[in-house]
C-alpha positions as CSV (number, residue, x, y, z in Angstrom):
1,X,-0.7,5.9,11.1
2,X,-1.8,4.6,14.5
3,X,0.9,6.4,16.1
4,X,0.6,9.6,14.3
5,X,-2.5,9.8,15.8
6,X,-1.3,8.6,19.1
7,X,1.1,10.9,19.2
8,X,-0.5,14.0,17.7
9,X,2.4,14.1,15.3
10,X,4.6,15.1,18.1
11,X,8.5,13.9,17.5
12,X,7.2,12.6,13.9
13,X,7.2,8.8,14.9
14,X,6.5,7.8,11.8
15,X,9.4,9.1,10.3
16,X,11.2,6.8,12.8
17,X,9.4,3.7,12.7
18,X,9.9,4.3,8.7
19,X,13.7,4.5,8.8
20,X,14.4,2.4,11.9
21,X,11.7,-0.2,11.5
22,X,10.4,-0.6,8.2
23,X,13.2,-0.4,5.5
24,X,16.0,-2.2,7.7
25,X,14.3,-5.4,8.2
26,X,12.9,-5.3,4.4
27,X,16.2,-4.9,2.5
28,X,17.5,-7.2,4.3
29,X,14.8,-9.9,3.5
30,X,15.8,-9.2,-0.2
31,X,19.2,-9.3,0.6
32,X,19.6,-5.1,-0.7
33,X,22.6,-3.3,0.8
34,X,23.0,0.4,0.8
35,X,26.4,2.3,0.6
36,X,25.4,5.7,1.4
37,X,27.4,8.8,1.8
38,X,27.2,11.9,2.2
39,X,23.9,13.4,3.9
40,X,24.5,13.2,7.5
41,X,25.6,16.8,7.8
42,X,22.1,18.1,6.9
43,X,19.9,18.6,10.2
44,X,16.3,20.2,9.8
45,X,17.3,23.8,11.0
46,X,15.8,24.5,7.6
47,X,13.9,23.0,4.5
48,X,14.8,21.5,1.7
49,X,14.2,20.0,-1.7
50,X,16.2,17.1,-2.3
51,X,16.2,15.4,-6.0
52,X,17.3,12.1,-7.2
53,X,17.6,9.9,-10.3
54,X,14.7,7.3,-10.0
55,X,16.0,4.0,-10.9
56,X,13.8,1.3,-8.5
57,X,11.1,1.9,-6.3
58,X,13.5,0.9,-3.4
59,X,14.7,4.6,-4.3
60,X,12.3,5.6,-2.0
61,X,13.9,3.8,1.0
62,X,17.4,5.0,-0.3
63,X,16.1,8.6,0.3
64,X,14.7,7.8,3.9
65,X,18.4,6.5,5.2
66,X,20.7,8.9,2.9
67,X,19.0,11.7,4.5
68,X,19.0,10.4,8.3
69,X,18.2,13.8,10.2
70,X,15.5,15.6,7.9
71,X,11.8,15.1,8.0
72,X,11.5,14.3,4.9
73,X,8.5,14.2,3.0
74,X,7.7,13.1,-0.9
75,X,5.7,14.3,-3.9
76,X,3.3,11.8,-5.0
77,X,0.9,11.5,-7.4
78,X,-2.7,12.8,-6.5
79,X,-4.8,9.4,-6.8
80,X,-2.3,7.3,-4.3
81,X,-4.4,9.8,-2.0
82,X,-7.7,7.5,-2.9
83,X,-5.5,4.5,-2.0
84,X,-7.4,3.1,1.5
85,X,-4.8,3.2,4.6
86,X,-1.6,4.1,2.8
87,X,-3.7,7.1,1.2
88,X,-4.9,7.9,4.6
89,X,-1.1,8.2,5.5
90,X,0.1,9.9,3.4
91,X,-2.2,12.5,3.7
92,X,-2.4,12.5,7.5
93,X,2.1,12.8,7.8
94,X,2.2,15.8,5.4
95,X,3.3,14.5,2.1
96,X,2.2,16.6,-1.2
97,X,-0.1,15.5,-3.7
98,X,0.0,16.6,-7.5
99,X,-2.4,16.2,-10.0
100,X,0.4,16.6,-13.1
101,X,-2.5,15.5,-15.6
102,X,-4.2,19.3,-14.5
103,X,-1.5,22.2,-14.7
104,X,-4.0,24.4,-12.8
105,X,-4.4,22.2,-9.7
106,X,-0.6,20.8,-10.1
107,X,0.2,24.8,-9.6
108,X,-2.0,25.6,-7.0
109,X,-0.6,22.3,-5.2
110,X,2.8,23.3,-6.0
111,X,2.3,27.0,-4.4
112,X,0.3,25.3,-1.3
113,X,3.6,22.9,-0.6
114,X,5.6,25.9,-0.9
115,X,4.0,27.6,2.1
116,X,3.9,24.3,4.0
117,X,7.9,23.7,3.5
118,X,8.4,27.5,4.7
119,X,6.0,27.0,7.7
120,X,7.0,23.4,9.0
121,X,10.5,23.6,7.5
122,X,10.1,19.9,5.8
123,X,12.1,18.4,3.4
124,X,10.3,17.5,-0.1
125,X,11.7,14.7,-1.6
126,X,11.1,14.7,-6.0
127,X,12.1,12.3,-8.2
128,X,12.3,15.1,-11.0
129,X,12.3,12.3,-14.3
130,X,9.1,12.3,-12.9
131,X,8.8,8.2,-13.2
132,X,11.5,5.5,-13.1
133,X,14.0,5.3,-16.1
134,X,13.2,2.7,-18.7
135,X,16.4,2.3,-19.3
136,X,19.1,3.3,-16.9
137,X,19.8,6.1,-18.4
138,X,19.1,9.7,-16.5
139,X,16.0,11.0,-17.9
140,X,14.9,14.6,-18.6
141,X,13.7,16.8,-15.3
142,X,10.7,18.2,-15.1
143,X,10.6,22.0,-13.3
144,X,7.8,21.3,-11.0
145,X,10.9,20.3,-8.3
146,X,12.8,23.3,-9.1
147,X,9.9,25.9,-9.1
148,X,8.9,24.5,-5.6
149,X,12.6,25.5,-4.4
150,X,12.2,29.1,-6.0
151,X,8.9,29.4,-4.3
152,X,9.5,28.3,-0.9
153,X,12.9,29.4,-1.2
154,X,15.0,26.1,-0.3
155,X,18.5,24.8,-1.5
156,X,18.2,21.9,-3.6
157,X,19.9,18.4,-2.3
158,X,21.2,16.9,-5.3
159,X,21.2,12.9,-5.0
160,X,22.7,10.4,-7.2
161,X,21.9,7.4,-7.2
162,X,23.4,4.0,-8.7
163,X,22.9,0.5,-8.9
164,X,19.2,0.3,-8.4
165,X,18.1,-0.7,-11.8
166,X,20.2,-3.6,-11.9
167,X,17.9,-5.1,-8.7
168,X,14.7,-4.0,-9.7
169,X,13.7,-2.0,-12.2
170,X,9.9,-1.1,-13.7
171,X,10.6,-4.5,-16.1
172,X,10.6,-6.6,-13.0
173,X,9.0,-8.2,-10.5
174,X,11.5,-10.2,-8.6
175,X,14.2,-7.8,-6.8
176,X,17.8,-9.6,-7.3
177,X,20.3,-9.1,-4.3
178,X,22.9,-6.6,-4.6
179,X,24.3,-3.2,-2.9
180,X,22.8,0.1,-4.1
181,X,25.0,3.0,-4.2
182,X,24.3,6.7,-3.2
183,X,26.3,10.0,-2.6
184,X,24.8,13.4,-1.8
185,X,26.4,16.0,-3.5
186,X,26.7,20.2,-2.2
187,X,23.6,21.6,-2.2
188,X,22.5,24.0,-4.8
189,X,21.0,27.8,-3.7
190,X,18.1,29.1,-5.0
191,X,18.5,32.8,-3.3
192,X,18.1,34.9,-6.1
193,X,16.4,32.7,-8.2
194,X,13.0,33.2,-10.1
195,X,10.5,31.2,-11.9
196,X,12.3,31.8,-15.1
197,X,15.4,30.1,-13.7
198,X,13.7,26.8,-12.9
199,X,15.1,25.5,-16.5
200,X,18.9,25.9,-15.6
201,X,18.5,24.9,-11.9
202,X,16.7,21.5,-13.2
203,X,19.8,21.6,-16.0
204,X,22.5,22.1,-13.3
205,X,20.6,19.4,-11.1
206,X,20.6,17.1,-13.8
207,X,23.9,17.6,-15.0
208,X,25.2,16.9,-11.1
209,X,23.8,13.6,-10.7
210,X,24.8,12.7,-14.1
211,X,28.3,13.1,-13.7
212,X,28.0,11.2,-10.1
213,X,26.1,8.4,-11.3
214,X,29.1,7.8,-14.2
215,X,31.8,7.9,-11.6
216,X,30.0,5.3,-9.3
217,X,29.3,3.2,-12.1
218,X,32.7,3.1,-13.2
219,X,34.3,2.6,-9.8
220,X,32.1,0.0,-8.8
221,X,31.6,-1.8,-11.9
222,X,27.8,-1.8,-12.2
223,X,26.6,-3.5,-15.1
224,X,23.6,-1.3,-15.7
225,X,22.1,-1.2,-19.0
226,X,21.8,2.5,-19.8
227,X,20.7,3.0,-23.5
228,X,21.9,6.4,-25.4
């Protein structure tokens, strides 16, 4: 937060100390590896809403490193906002807070990170199950993702994600060492799209990361316990 200020925002430091100085030095402590693939193609010549499966809180540093030259940004919920210092930066770097418990203000949120994705050309970062699975399994997606990228008009970055709830999932405290597995997959377009569409683009999205969370599971052998 210090250098945000310092910095006026300029060259989004930190983004950088994030990626490069945070998340490296704290998967290794608890011994987390990441095999990612697939999102270092994507520069920020325009925005983007990426969506993932939400399996661990260490999700959140997945997305950070898959994504390596995007200024990315997450939905949160509204009261982290209240939080002292991590509340003051998330609101000071940009990120997007949603009040899902009022459907009036989550709209009116949802329409003013629309104009800000268009304007600063940012990359919003949903986990559309909208908390982490219980069970392993790939939960239902909400649409509030999906009528963002109708809105603002930006391809959706499917992410799958697997391996994560085997390490640490919402049941636990202690995070067990292992490698976390992550592919992105060919963006989706929204150009033509309207609101009414938001069901089969969360389907499609859905459907996407379902398919490439069973093919990582089965070629690397995770033992996750998804219930049916």
């Amino acid at each position: 937060m210090a250098l945000h200020l310092l910095t006026l925002g300029f060259g989004d430091v930190s983004m950088l100390v994030a990626r490069h100085l945070w998340i490296p030095p704290v998967l290794w402590v608890a011994g987390v590896r990441l095999d990612l693939a697939g999102g270092e193609d994507f520069v920020g010549d325009r925005p983007y809403i990426a969506v993932a499966n939400h399996q661990s809180v260490i999700d959140i540093m997945v997305m950070f490193r898959i994504l390596p030259k995007l200024p990315i940004r997450f939905i949160a919920k509204e009261i982290l906002f209240w939080i002292p210092i991590f509340g003051w930066y998330l609101w000071l770097t940009g990120y997007v807070a949603v009040n899902r418990s009022n459907r009036t203000r989550a709209r009116k949120s949802l329409s003013k990170a629309a104009a800000r994705i268009r304007r600063r050309r940012s990359t919003i970062v949903v986990f559309p199950e909208g908390t982490r699975t219980p069970d392993g399994s790939v939960r239902n997606f909400k649409n509030g993702a999906f009528i963002l990228a109708i809105r603002s008009g930006a391809p959706i970055i499917p992410v799958a994600i697997a391996g994560g709830y085997a390490l640490l999932n919402k049941h636990k405290w202690l995070i067990h060492p292992g490698t976390i597995h992550a592919r992105v997959l060919p963006p989706i377009s929204t150009e033509g799209f309207g609101h009414d569409d938001r069901h089969q683009l969360a389907q499609r999205s859905r459907a996407a990361i379902m398919e490439e969370v069973d093919r990582l599971r089965a070629e690397f052998s995770l033992s996750e316990d998804v219930k049916t």
